[in-house]
N, C-alpha and C positions, 0 to 999 in steps of 0.2 A: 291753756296748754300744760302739760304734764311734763316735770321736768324730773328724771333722777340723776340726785348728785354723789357720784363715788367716789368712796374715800376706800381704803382698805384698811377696815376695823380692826385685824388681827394681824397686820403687818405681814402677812403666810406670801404673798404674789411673787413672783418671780422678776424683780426689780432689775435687780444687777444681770440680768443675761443680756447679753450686745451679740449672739448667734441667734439661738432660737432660743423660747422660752419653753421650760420645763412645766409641767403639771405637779400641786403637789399632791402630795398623796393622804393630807389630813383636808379635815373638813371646815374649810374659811368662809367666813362669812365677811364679804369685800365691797358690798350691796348697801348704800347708803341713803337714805330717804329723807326728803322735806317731813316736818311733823305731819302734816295735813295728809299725806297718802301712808302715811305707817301703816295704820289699818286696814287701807285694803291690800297693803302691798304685806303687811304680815300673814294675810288669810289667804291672800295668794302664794306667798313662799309654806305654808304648812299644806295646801291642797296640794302644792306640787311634790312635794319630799313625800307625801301620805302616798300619793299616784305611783312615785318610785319605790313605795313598798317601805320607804327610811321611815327617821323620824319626827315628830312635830318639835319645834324648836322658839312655839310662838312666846311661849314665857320668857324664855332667855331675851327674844328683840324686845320684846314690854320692859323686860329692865333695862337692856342697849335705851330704849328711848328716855325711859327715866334720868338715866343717868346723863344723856346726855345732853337736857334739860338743865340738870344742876353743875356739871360740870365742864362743860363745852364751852369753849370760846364763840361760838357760835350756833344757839339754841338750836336753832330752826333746822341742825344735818343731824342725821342720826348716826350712831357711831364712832365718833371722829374728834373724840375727849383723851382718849391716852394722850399721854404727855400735853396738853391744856394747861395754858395761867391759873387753873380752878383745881384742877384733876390733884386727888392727894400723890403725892411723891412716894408714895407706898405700894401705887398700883403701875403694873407695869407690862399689864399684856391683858386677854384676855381669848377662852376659845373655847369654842362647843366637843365635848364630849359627848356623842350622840346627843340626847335632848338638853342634857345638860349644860348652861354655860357657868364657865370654868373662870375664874382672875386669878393673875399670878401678881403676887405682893409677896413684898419685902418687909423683915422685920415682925411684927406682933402678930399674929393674924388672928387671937382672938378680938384688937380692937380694932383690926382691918373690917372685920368682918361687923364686927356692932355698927360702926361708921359707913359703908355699904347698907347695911340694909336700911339705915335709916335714909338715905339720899335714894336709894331705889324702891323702898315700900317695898320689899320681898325679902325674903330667906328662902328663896328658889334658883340657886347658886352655890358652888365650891369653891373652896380657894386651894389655891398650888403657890407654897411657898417657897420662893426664889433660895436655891442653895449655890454652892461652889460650883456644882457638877450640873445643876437644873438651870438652864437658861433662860430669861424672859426676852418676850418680844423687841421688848425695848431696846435689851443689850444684845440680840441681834442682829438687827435694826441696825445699830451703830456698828457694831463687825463689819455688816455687810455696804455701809456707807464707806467706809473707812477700805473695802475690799476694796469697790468701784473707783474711787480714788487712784487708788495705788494701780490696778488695771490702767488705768487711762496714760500714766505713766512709764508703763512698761518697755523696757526695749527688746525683751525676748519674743521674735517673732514667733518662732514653734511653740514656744508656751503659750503663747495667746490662741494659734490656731488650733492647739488642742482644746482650749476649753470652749465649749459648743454651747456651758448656760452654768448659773449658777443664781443662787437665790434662798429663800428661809424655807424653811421647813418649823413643824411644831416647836423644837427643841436646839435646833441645830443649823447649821451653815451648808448647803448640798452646793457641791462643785461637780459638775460633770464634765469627763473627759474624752473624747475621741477613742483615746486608748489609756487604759490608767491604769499605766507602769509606775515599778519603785521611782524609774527614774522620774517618772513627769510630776509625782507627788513629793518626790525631794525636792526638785526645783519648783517647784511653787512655795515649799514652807520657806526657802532659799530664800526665792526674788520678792515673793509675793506675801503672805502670812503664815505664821504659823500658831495657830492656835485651837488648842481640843476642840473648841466648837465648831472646827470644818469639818466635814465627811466627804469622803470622795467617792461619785459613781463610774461605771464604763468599763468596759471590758476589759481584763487584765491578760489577754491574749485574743488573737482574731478565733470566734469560733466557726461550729463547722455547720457549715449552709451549704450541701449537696443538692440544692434544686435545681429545676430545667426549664425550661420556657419554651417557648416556640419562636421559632425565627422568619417563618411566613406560613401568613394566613388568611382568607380571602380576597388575595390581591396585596396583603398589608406584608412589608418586612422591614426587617430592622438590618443593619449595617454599622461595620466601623469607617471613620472616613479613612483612613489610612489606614494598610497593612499591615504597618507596624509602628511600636511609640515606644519610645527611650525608656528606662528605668528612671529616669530622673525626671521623665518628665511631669507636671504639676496638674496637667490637666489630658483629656482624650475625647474626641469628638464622636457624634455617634449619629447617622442620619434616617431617619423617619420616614418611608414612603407608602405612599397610598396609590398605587394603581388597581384598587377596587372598583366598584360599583357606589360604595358608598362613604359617608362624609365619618371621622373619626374624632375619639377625643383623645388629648394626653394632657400629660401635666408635668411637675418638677420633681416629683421622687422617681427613685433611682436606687439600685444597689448592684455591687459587683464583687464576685469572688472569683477566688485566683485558687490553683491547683497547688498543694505544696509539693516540698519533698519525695513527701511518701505514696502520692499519689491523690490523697486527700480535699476535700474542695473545702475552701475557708472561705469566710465574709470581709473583704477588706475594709478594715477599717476607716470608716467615713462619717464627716457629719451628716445625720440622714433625717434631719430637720430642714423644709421647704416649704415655701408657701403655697397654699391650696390654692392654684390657680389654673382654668384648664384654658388650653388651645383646640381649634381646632382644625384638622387637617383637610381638605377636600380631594376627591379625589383628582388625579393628575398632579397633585402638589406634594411636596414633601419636607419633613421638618429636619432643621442640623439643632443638635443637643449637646452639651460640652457638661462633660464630668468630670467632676475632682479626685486625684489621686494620691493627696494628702503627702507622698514622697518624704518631705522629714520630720513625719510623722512616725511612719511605718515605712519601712527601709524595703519596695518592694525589688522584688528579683525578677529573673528573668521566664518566662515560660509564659503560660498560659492562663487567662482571663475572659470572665465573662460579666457582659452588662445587659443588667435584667430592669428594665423598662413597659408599664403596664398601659395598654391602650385599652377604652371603651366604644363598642359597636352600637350604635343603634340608645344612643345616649339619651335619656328624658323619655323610652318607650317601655312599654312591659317588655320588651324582646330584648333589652340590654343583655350588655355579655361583655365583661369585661376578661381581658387574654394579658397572659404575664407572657410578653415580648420578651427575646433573649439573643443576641448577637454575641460568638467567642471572639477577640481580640487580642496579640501579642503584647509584651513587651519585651524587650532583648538591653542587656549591656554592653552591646558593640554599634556604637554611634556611629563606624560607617554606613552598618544595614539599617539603623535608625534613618537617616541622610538619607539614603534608598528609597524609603518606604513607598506606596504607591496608593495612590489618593483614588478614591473609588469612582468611577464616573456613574453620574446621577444620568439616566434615561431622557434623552431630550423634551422628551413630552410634559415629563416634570416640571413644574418650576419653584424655586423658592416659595413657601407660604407665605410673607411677609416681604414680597418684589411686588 
């Protein structure tokens, strides 16, 4: 039986996110192999990059396997010698520049580099020499240990619920926000770290997302369960019905914009990371869906909103047809009429998908 063992060779994965995790956007190689399948598994990693049109990368894993042969606390995984009892203390990352792989070392690199090629039998490699401002894997690696720590400790509820993921990048520390204002980036260097190798993502204002959906269509509509929902409140429910002919699918993403001021339609700001998972509705049944309003986050106001929810017809057929679902819904800052609100009555025929 074939077994791969992964380690994550260039530290790049999105470790510390506790929301959803982030993609990065350099090229890691996370893919760790028993010696005995390198080869085929190296001929199969360059057939595939070649098919995607990229690049062949098989010399750089023939050194990864070299090297970590000699310097690996455990021969037999490939990749998985940074920071090793063997590993010289000079080297301190390592990553593909298209075909090229790349080590980041500290200190000489003319005898980084003499020392390297003699434990990998190649000079088919660069070095990147670790400065003040250049950061290696290693040391953000530790940054980002040292983040997840100090996370776990946190008492600021709203700063944690802003941050949706965080994790390495080539060079850097990538924090992603919800909404990433002055304010939420102050209070992070605040409670949480301050130090140049963080970068922050996320919008630094809700933008503007003027789309429309449809609200019913072959039988299918969308609904709010209530009338109406508080400015304060955390969450809003949203119900699903199928009195078509035929069986539907949906899933967990979601998004909702709200009308401003000026008339304007914006994207409320949300975490809009979900798991791929779908349900499915049949007909005479119907789904309830509860959406997040993030409230101290983004301070919403009163007016009007809309939640845009995409269902697929005819799912697994060449007839598929997936429809971006849309139901408008209030919110008001007068908690009497909040109190008020009036709950939609679901069609007898209906019943729960999951009674």
């Amino acid at each position: 039986m074939k077994i791969k063992i992964l380690t994550c060779v260039l530290f790049c994965s999105f470790t510390g996110c506790v929301n959803k995790a982030q993609k990065s956007n350099i090229e890691c190689v996370s893919d760790s192999v028993t010696n005995t399948e390198l080869k085929e598994d190296v001929s199969t990693f360059a057939k595939n990059t070649s098919d995607k049109g990229t690049v062949d990368q098989t010399v750089g894993w023939q050194i990864i396997e070299s090297l970590s042969k000699v310097y690996g606390d455990m021969p037999n995984i490939i990749g998985n010698f940074i920071g090793s009892s063997r590993c010289p203390s000079f080297l301190e990352g390592m990553f593909f520049d298209g075909s090229t792989l790349v080590f980041q070392v500290k200190g000489d690199t003319v005898q980084a580099r003499q020392i390297l090629e003699v434990a990998a039998k190649s000079k088919a490699f660069r070095l990147e020499q670790i400065t003040e401002n250049n950061y290696s894997q290693k040391q953000l690696k530790s940054i980002l240990d040292e983040l997840n720590h100090r996370y776990e400790v946190l008492t600021d509820e709203n700063l944690k619920e802003n941050m949706v993921g965080w994790g390495m990048r080539l060079q850097y520390v990538n924090v992603r926000f919800i909404l990433n204002t002055p304010e939420a980036r102050q209070a992070f260097r605040k409670k949480l770290m301050d130090s140049p190798a963080i970068r922050f993502e996320g919008p630094e204002q809700p933008i503007i997302n003027e789309r429309i959906g449809i609200t019913d269509t072959l039988g299918v509509s969308l609904h709010p369960e209530y009338s109406v929902y508080s400015t304060n409140s955390s969450t809003a429910s949203f119900i699903l019905l199928n009195q078509g002919d035929e069986e539907i699918m949906c899933g967990e993403h979601y998004f909702i914009t709200y009308e401003d001021k000026n008339g304007t339609w914006r994207e409320l700001p949300i975490n809009d990371a979900a798991v791929d998972i779908g349900y499915t509705v049949f007909p005479g049944e119907h789904r309830l869906f509860t959406a997040n309003l993030y409230p101290n986050i983004h301070p919403n106001k009163s007016g009007r909103y809309r939640f845009f929810y995409e269902v697929m017809f005819y799912a697994g057929t060449i007839s598929r047809r997936d429809v971006l679902m849309m139901t408008e819904f209030r919110l008001t800052d007068n908690q009497q009429e909040a109190k008020k609100a009036v709950r939609y009555t679901i069609p007898t025929v209906l019943k729960l998908d999951n009674q």
